[in-house]
N, C-alpha and C positions, 0 to 999 in steps of 0.2 A: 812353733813346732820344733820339739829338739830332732838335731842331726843323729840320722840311722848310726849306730855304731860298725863298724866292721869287723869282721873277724878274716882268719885266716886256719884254714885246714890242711893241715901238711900230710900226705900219707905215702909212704916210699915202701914199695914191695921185698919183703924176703924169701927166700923157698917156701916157709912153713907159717913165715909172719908177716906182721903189718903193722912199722912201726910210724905212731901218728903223734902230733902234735896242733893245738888249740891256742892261737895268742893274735894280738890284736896286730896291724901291720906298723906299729910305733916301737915295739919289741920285737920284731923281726931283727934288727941289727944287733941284739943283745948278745955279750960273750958270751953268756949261759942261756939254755933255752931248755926247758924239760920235755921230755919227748914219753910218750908211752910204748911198750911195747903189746901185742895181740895175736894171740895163735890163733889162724884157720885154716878151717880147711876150704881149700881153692872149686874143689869137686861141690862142695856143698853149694858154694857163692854160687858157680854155675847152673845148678840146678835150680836154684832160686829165682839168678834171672829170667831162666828158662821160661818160669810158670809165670813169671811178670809178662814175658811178653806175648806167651798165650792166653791172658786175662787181656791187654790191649789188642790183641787179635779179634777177641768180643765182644769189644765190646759196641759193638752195631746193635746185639741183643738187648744192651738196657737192664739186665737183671740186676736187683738191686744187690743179690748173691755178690757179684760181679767186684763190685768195690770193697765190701766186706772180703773179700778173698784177697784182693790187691791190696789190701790192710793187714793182711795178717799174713803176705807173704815180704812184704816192705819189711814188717815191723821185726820177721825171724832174720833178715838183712843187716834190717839197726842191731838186731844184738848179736848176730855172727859178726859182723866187720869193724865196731866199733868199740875202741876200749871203755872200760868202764866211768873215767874221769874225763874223757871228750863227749861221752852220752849227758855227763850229769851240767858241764858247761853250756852244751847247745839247750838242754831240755830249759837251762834258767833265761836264755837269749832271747830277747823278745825286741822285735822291728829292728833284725838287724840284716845288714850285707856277711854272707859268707860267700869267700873265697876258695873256692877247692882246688888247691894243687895236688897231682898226683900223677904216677909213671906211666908210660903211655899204657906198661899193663893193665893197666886197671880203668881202662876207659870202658869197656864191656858191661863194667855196673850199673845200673840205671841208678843212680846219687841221689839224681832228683826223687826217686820213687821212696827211698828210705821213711819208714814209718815210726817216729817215736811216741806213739801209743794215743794222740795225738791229732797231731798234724804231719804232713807230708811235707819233706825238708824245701822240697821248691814252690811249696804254699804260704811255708812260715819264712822261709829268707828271700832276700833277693838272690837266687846264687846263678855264679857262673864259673867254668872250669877255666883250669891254666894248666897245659900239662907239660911232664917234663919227658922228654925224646932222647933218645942216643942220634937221633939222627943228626948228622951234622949241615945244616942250611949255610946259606952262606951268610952274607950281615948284609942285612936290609937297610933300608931308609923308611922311617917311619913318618906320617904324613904329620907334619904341623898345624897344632888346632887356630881356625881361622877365624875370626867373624861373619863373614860370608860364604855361605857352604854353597854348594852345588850337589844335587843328588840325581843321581838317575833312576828312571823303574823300567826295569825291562818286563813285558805284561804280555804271556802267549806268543811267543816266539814261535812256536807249529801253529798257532791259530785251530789249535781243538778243546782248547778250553774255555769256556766261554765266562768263567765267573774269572779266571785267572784276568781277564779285558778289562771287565767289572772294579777288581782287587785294584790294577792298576792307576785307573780314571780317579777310582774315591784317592788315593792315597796321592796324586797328582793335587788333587781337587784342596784335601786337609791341608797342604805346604800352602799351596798357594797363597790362605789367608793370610801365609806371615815371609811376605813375598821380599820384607825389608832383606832379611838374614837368610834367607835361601832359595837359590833360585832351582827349578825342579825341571828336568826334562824329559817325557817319557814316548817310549818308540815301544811299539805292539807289531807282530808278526813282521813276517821276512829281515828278523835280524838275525844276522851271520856272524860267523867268527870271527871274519875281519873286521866286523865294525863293534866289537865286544874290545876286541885287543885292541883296538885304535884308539879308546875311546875310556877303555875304564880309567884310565890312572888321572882321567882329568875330575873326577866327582870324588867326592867326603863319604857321602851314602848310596850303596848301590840295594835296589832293591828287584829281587826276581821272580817272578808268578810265571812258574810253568813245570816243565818235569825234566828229571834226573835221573841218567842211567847209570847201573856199574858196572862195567865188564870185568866178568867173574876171571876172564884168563888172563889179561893185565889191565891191573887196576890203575895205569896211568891214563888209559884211555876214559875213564869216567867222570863222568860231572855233565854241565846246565846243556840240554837236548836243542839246541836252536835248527832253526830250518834248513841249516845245510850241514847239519852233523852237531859232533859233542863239543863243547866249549870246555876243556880236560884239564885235567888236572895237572900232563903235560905242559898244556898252554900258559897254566896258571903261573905254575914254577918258575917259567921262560920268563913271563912277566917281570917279577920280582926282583928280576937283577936292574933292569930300567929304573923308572921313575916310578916314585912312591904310588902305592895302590891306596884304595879308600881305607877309611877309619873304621867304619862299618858296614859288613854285606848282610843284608835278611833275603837266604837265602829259603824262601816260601815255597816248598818242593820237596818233592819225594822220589825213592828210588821206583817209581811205578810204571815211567814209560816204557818201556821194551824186558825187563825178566819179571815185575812183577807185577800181572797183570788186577790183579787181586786187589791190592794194593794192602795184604797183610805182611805184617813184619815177618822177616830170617832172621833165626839164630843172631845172627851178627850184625842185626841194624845198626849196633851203636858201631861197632870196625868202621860200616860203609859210609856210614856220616860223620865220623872222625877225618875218614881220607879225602872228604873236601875241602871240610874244614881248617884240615893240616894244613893242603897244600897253599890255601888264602893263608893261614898261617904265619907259614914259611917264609912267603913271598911279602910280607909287610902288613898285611891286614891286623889292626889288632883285636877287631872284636866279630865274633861270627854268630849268627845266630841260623842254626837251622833246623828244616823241621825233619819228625824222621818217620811219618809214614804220611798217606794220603786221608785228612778228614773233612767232613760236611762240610762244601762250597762255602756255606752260607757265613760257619764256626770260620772258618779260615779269613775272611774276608773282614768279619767281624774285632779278629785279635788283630790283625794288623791294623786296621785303623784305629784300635783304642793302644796299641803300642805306640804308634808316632804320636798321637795323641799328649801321653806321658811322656815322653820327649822332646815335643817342641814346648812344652811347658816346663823345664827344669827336671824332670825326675831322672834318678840314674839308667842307664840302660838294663841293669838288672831288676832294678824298683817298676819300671814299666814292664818290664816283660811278670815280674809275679803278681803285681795288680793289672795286667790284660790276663794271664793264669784265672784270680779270680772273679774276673767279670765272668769271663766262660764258664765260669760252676755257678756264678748266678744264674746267668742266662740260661745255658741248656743244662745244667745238673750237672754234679757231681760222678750222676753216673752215665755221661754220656763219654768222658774218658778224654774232653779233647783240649784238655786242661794240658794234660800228661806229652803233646807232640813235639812241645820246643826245648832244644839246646841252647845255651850261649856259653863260647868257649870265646871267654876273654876276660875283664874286670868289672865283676857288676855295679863296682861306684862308679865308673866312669860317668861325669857330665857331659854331653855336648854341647845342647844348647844353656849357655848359661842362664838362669834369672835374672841376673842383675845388667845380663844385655838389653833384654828388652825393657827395664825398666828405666837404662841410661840412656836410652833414645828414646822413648818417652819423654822422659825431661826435658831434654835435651831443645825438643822442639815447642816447650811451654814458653809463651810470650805474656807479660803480663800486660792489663788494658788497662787506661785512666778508666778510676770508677764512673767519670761523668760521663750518660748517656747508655751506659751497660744494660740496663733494661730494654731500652728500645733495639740494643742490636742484637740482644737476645731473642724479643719476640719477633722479628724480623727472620732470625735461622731459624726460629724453632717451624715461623709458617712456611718459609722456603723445602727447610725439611719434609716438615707433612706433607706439601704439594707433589715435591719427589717422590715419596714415597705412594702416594695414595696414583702418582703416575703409573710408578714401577710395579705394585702390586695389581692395577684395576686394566693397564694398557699391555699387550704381550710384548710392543716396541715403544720405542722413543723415535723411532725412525721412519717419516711418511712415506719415503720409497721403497723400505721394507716390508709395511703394513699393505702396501700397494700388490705388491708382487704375491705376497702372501692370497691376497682377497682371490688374485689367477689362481694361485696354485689351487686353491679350492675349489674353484670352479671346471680348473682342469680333473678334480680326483671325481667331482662329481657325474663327469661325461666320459670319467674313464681312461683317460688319457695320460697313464701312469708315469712314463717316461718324461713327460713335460712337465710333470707335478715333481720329480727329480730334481731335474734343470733348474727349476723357478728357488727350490727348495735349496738348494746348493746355495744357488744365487746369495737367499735371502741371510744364510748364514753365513756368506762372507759380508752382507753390508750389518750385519747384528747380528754377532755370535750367540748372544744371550734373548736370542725370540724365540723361549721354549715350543711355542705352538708347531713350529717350521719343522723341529724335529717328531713329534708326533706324526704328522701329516707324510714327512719324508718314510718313516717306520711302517706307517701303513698303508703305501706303495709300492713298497719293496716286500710287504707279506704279501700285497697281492700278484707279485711277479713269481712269487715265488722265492724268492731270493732271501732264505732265513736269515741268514752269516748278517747282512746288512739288516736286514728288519731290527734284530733283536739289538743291535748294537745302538741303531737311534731310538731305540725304547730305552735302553741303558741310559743314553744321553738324555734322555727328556728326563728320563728318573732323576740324575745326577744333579741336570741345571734346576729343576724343580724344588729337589731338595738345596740348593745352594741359594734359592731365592726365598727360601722356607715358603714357597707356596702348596700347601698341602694339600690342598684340595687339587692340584694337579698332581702331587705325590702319588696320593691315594689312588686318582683315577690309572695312573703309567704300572702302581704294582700291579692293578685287577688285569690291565694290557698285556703285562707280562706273566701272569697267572695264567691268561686264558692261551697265549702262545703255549706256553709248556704244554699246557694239556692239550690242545692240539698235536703236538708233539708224541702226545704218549708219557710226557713226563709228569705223571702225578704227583709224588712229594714233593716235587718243585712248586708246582703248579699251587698245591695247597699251602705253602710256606707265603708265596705271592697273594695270596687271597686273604689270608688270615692280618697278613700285613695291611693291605690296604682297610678290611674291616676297622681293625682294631684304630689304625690312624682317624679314619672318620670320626668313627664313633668320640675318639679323643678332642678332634673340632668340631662336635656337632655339625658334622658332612651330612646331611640325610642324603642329599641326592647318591655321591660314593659308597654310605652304606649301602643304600637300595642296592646300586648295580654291583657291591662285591655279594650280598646275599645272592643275588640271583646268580652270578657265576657258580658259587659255592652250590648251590642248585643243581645245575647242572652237571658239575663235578660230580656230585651226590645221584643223581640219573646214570651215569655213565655206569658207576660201580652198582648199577639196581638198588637202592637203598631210597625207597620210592615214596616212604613215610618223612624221613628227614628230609628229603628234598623237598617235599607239599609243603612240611611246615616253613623251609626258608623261604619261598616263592609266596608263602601267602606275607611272609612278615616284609616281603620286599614291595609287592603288589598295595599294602597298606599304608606304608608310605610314600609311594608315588601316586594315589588314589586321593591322598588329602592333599596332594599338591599338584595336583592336577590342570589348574591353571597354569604350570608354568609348561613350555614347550617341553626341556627337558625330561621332566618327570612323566608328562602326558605318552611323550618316546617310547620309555623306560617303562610305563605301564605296558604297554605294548607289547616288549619284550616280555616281560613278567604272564604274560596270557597267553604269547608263543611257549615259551618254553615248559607251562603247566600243560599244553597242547600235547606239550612232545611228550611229557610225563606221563600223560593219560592213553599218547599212540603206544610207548613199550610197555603200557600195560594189556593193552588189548581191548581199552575201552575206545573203541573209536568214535562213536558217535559226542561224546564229550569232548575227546580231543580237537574232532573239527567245531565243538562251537567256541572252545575258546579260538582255535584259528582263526574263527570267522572275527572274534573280537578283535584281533590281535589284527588284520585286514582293514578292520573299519577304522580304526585310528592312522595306523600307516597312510591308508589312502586319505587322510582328513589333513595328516602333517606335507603330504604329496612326495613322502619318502620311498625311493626307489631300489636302494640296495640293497634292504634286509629283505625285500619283496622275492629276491629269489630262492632265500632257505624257506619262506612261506610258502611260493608255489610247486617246491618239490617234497615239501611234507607232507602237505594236502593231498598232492598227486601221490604221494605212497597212501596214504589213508585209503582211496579209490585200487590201488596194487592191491591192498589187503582183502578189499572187496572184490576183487575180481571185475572191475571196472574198468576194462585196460585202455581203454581209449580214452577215457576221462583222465586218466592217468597220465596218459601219454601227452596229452593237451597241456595239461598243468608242467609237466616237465617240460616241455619244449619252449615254454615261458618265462621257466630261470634260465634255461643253462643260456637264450638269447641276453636275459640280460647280464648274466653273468661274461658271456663274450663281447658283450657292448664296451662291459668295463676291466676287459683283458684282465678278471679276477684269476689265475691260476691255478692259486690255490684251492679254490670251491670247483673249479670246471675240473679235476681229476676225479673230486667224489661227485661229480654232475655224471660223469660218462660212466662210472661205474654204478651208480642206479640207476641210469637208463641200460646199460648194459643187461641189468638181473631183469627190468622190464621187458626186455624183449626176450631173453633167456625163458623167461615165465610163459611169454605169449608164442615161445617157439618160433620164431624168427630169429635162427643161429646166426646166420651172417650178418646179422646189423648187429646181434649180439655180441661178433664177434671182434668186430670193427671198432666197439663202442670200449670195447675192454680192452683194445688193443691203443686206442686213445689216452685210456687211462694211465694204461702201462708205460707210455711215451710224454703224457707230465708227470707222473708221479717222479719218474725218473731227471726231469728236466728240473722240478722244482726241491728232488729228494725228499719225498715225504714217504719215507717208510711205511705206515700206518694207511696209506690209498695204495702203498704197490703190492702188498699185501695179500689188500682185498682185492686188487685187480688179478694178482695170479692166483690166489683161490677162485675166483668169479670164473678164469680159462682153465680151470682145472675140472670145475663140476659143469661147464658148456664141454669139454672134448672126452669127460665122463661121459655125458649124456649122449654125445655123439659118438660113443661105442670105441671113442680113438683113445686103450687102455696106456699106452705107453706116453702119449703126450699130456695125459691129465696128471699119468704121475709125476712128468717133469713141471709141470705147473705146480701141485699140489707140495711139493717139496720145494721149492722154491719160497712157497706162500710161507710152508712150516718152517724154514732155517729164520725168517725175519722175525715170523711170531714167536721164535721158541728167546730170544732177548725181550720181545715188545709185548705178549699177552699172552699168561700162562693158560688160558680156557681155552682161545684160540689154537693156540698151538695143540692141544688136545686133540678138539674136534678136525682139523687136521689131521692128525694123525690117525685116526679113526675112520676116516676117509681113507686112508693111503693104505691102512691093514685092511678095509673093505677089498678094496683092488684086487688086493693081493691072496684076498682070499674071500673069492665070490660064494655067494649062497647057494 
């Protein structure tokens, strides 16, 4: 492969002009150096940006308008700012590094966006800026390249971002494998400033997943939001005079947490993300890379891991950062815009990790054997191997007093016993880190305590060590887990990113069992938004293949499920006597497998079927059968929507008081386990109970309360709501 060429781009600001110069950095030191000169206008450039960054402000919308416009406002860019003989030299540059130097004036351009008819200059280069300041800093100490790096990842620092956790763990997880050359340390919530400033100048690489403020009235107070204030740009400075700061900060964040809540760019995003940038700068850092607004979790998460990626394999840091650029116009399109979010203001040849490191330790450690006998010690590793392997993939441990403790904790989740199933589960991962099952089992303990923060985190983990043991068929199963959390949550495009993931994995190993159960989620999903034809078709094509394989426990489950939730299909439509015979299907297997838990969303569907009908004692029977076993097995989170249709049951049968009591239950877990989505319906549920009981002023403090949570969580809701509350307000 020949080596990327380099360039260098020189642009120094005049009143009226721009004079620029194109040469490689081997003729940098030449007595002569030709320069061009370029008249513009400054007003124009600005305006220009202007519409760049309200084209990135859209681009949530997806128009393919969208990019065509961001094309053709680059491209009036390339030919206002740029002389004619540094156009006609980049246009012939192909796979090369460009270096942009230029006055801090002219940081405000977006460079990277420039369109030479084309390509976009941070698609077709690697580039990175260098800029030149009047400011006078003092003289740094710049860190020394080592062989042994150390990096840090600071990961949700406030602990309210949950994929920033996520960001952290994979990018922890990628070094890892190459643990010879760098050792990696990462610290998630309650980091402070003092252990920021204690701590940075000992790592090479710092990486930060979380948010960034700017104070508009002094911008020394801005920079990384940690839990007990701003990590600033003050501090940064202060730093600088010490001991050498890292080599590299990716600084994965945006100015979103406290002015912009939005998270669409100002006028002046490129300023605010210069004056972090500067002050790491300043202070020693030589290479910055950061981003400059807030985009899709999933996009963010995805570039950083294919950036170090490119990194710990030899590529320059500018050569990674514009091949993770075009993964993301693979991956989500060109016109999803999230190509467009990163800077790097330093030298995009730069190497860290060398090639020729790992290939001299490699060597390094090659022994050569007498030919006599190399066969037999061959098949000897090769069966040892296999043995290992067919261990590590077929056993969740190697370890019988882990495997022991595990078989409790099962038996504890099964009696309900959540807290002990904690304990056990703790236990088991200090005696084996890597017994993925522990962590599932721990995840779905802690949903039923309610306790999301924690749930979603050992779902993260089971995700993680799953994928790091490439065992996919637990992959597959931990996304459909964390599909069905979001939407639980209320989080739909989450939810259906998780679903679609785990699908398509299956389907990729021939999973039929995790196909089945992500069609039937996706089912579900497809029920919730009324769309009652696509959902029939997933549930039949799930029910299909658990119908042929029927034989096995699992799938006979799964069938199960598959005949419940057509149940539920057929109750929001109003057909209820269908609905109850697949319930009744959906009963006669549970009770044949002598499974107990799902048994309580059967007997309070059933028991609304009997609601429907006006059967309120039948009703009332079947409910008082889940919510027992739901309290058996201290489920939390289902006993909030337990009390709340039992609440509307008794509301129906006019019995206020037990009505009122039962929604006043609800009220007091929804809040204890924060599920937004049951507190909702619980203060709608006391708004139209102290409607009906004539009490006008307390229904509307309910009914308003319902509507501030649904006007964020469900726009229909919020509606009917509100139509409620103008009822009130103006009786017939």
């Amino acid at each position: 492969m020949l080596e990327e060429k380099t360039y260098v781009l020189e642009i120094t600001r005049q009143p009226d002009l721009l004079k620029m110069s194109l040469f490689e950095p081997k003729d940098a030191a030449s007595t002569l150096k030709q320069y061009s000169q370029h008249r513009v206008d400054f007003r124009e450039i600005e305006k220009l940006a202007q519409e760049i960054t309200i084209s990135l402000n859209k681009s949530a919308s997806q128009e393919p308008a969208l990019v065509r416009n961001l094309q053709k406002t680059g491209q009036a860019l390339w030919d206002h700012i740029l002389s004619r003989p540094v156009k006609e030299k980049l246009k012939l540059a192909q796979g090369a590094r460009l270096i942009l130097t230029i006055d801090e004036e002219l940081i405000n351009i977006p460079w990277e966006l420039l369109y030479d008819g084309v390509n976009f200059l941070c698609l077709k280069f690697s580039l990175g800026r260098l800029v030149r300041t009047k400011s006078l800093g003092a003289s740094v100490q710049y860190r020394a390249h080592t062989h042994n790096f150390k990096m840090l990842v600071l990961a949700n620092p406030t602990n309210d971002l949950k994929y920033a956790y996520q960001e952290g763990v994979n990018i922890k997880n990628q070094f890892d494998r190459r643990h010879t050359s760098i050792h990696v340390d990462f610290k998630s919530t309650s980091i402070d400033r003092i252990y920021v400033k204690k701590n940075i100048s000992d790592y090479d690489i710092i990486h930060f997943a979380g948010h960034c403020a700017y104070d508009q009235l002094d911008q020394k107070n801005s920079g990384w939001v940690l839990s007990d204030g701003n990590f600033s740009i003050q501090d940064i400075l202060s730093l600088g005079q010490g001991a050498a700061l890292p080599a590299l900060i990716f600084s994965n964040a945006c100015h979103s947490a406290q002015n912009n809540l939005s998270g669409f760019l100002e006028a002046d995003y490129q300023k605010k993300n210069y004056s972090l940038a500067q002050a790491f700068l300043f202070s020693g850092v030589r290479h910055y890379i950061g981003s400059i607004r807030k985009i899709e979790d999933s996009a963010s998460l995805a570039f950083a891991k294919d950036f170090y990626h490119h990194l710990i394999f030899g590529k320059s840091v500018g050569e990674g950062l514009r091949l993770s650029r075009v993964k993301l116009v693979k991956d989500y399109g060109i016109i999803a815009l999230h190509w467009t979010n990163y800077l790097l203001y330093g030298d995009p040849s730069f190497v860290l990790f060398k090639p020729k490191d790992k290939i001299s330790k490699q060597k390094s450690g090659i022994k050569l054997r007498p030919r006599k006998g190399w066969l037999v010690s061959f098949l000897v590793a090769a069966a040892l191997l296999g043995l290992f392997l067919y261990l590590r993939v077929f056993l969740p441990t190697l370890n019988p007093s882990a495997y022991h403790l595990f078989l409790r904790s099962q038996r504890s989740f099964a009696q309900g016993n959540n807290q002990e199933v904690i304990r056990l589960s703790r236990e088991i991962i200090k005696k084996d880190a890597n017994f993925v099952d522990s962590y599932k089992l721990l995840a779905d303990a802690y949903r039923r305590l309610g306790d999301k923060d924690n749930a979603l985190k050992y779902y993260f983990d089971y995700t993680l060590l799953a994928e790091k043991r490439r065992d996919f068929k637990r992959l597959s199963g931990a996304y459909s887990e964390i599909g069905w959390f979001y939407q639980s949550e209320g989080e739909y495009p989450k939810s259906l990113e998780f679903y679609h993931k785990a699908l398509g994995l299956a389907r990729k190993h021939k999973d039929k069992l995790n196909e089945a159960i992500a069609l039937r989620r996706l089912a579900v999903w497809h029920i919730d938004k009324e769309e009652y034809a696509l959902a029939l078709e997933l549930l039949t094509k799930s029910s299909e293949i658990n119908r042929e394989r029927k034989f096995l426990y699992e799938h006979r489950y799964n069938l199960a499920c598959d005949y419940f939730d057509i149940g539920l299909l057929f109750s929001n439509k109003d057909d209820f006597s269908t609905a109850e015979e697949f319930y009744r299907k959906s009963l006669m297997i549970f009770e044949k497998l002598k499974v107990k838990n799902e048994l309580s969303d059967y007997y309070f569907n059933l028991g609304e079927l009997y609601l429907f009908e006006k059967q309120y004692q039948k009703a009332l029977d079947y409910y008082s059968l889940g919510l027992k076993l739901d309290q058996a097995q201290g489920n939390k989170l289902s006993l909030a929507s337990d009390y709340n249709m039992l609440g509307e049951l008794y509301l129906e049968m006019e019995k206020f008081p037990e009505a009122e009591h039962a929604f006043e239950q609800a009220v007091g877990l929804a809040k204890e386990i924060r599920s937004q989505p049951e507190l909702a319906a619980a203060y709608h549920n006391l708004g139209l109970l102290y409607k009906k009981l004539g009490k006008k002023n307390k229904a509307k403090e309910y009914l308003r309360l319902a509507q501030e949570i649904y006007g964020s969580l469900d726009p229909l809701a919020y509606q009917e709501v509100k139509s409620e509350i103008l009822g009130l307000n103006n009786p017939p």
